[in-house]
C-alpha positions as CSV (number, residue, x, y, z in Angstrom):
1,X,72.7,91.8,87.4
2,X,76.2,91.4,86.3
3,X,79.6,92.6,87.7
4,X,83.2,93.2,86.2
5,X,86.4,92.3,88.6
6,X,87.9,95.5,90.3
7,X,91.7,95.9,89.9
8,X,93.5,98.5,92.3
9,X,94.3,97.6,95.8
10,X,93.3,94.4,97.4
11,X,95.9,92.2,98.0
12,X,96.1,88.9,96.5
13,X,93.9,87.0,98.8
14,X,91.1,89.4,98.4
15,X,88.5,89.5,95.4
16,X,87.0,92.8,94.4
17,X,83.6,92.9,92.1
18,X,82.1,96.3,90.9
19,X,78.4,95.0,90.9
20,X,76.3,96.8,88.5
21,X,73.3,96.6,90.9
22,X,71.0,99.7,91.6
23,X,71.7,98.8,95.4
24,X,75.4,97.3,95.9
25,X,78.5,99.5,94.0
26,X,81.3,97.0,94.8
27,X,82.3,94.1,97.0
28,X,85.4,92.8,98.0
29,X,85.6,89.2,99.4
30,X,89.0,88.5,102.0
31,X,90.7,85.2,102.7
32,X,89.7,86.0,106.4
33,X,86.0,84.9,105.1
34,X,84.7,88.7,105.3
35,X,82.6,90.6,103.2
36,X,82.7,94.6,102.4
37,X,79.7,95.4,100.3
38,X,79.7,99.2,99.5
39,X,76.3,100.9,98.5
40,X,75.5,103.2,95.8
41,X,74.5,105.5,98.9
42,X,78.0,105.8,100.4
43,X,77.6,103.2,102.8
44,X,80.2,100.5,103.5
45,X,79.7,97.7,105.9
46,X,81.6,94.9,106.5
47,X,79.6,91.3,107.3
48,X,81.8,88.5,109.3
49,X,82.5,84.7,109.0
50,X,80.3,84.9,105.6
51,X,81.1,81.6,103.7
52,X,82.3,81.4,100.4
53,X,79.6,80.2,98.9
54,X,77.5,82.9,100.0
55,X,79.5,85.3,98.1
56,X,79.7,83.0,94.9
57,X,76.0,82.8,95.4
58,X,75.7,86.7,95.8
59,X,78.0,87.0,92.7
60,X,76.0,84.6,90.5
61,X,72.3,86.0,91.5
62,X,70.2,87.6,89.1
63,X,69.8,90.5,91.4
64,X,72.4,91.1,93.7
65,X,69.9,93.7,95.9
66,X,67.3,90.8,96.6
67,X,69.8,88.3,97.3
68,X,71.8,90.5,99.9
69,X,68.2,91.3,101.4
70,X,67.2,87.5,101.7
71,X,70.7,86.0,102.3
72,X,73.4,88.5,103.8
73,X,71.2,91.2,105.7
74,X,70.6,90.1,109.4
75,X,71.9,86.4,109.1
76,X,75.7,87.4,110.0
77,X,77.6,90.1,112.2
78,X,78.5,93.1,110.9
79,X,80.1,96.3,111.2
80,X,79.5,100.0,109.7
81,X,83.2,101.2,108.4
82,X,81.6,104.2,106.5
């Protein structure tokens, strides 16, 4: 599924994506190499020390949902912000 780039608030070094993804509403990428995936539910977590070309992979997939599940869930520290 596709996504459109996000434009209020992050600051320069961070990337926002609004996913269009029946799972994952928006994702915002930080210099710092962390990930903030918010879900359609209300959720937000943020997953640590999650290479860049994870995210680019993530970004590219043809369903973001099963990519997260195979490639982001489990396989890196994380922590529930909301």
């Amino acid at each position: 599924m596709g996504m459109r780039r996000g434009g209020t608030g992050p600051s320069r070094a961070d990337q926002t994506y609004v996913l269009e993804s029946a799972l994952l509403a928006t994702m915002t990428y930080s210099g710092h190499a962390t990930l903030d995936l918010a879900f359609r539910n209300g959720t937000v977590y943020r997953y640590f020390a999650v290479p860049g070309r994870v995210v680019e992979a993530l970004r590219a997939a043809p369903s973001t949902g099963a990519y997260f599940h195979r490639h982001i869930r489990r396989r890196f520290r994380y922590q529930r912000l909301a």
